[in-house]
N, C-alpha and C positions, 0 to 999 in steps of 0.2 A: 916783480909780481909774476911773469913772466916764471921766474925760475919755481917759485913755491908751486904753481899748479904743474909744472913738468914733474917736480918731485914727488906729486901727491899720486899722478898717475900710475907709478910702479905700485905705489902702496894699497890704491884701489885694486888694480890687475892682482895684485897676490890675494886681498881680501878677498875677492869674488873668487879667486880659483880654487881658494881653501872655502869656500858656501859649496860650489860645486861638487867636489871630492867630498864635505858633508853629505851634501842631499844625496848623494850616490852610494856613499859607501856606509852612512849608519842603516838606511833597510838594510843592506847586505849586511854588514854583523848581525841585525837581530837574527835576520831568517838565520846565520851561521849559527847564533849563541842558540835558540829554538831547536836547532839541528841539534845541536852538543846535547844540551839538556834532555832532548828527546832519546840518543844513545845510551845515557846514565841513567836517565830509569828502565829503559828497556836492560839494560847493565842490570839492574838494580831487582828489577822484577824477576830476572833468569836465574839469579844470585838466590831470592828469595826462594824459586821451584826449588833448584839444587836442594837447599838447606831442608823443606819440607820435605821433599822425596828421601833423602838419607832419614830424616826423621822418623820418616813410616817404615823405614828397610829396619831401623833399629829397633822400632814397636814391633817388627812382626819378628826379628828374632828373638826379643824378648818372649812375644807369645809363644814360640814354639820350647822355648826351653822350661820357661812356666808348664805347658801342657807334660815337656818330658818328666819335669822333678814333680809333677801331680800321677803319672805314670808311676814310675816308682816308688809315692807314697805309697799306691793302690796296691802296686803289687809286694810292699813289703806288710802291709795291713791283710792282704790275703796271705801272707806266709806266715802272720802272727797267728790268724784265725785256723788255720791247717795245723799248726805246730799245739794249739790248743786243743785238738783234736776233731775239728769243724763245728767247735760250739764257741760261744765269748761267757766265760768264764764269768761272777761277781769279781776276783781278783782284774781281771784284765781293764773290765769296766772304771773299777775306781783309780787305776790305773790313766787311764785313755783320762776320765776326768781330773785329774791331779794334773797331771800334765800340760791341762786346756787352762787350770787357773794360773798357770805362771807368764799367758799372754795378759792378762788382766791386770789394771793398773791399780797402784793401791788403796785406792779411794774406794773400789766394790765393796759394800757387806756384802758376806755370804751370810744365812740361815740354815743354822745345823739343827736339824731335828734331835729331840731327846726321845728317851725311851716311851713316852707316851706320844709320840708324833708332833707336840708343841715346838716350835721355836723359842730360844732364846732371845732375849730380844734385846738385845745391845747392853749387856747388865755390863761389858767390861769398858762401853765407850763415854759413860758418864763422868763428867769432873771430880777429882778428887777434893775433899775440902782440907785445907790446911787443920793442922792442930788450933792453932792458937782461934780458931772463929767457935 
């Protein structure tokens, strides 16, 4: 009997030592893993300024090339109006307009006036009826 409670000693003594090195050491991971996680998002959030800030650096060169190629509209619209003789012509006009309907999708009616200022009113967009009905 004797011998089983000598042997049970070592086994207690290591139990309790591994309790000990628990209760000591998992607060210490947490606070460590708390730490870690607290780097990674600060990581994470610094990562995010970067990204935003190149962002805005690209919208604003965007802006400025936008305002140059609005520049150079302008000024090739004042060499049209010059070269006109500094008037806008009816040919230039319907020009500039012809031009503007090729951003338009093809679902727009347009309305063409006829000789007495009436519209047409969609006489070509009506179904066709088959012969045989």
């Amino acid at each position: 009997m004797k011998t089983t409670k000598l042997a049970l000693i070592p086994i207690i003594a290591i139990g309790f030592l591994f309790l000990i090195v628990f209760l000591w050491g998992y607060p210490q991971y947490r606070v460590w893993s708390q730490e870690m996680e607290g780097k990674a998002e600060f990581a994470k959030a610094e990562q995010n300024r970067r990204i935003k800030i190149e962002e805005a650096k690209a919208n604003l060169e965007a802006e400025k090339l936008n305002a140059q190629a609005e520049i150079e509209r302008a000024k090739g619209a004042a060499a049209a109006i010059k070269i006109e003789n500094g008037a806008l012509s009816e040919k230039y006009i319907q020009y500039l307009w012809v031009r503007q309907q090729n951003n338009l999708n093809d679902k727009t009616v347009i309305y063409i006036p006829t000789e007495g200022n009436l519209p047409i009113l969609e006489a070509g967009r009506a179904p066709k009826k088959s012969i045989s009905e």
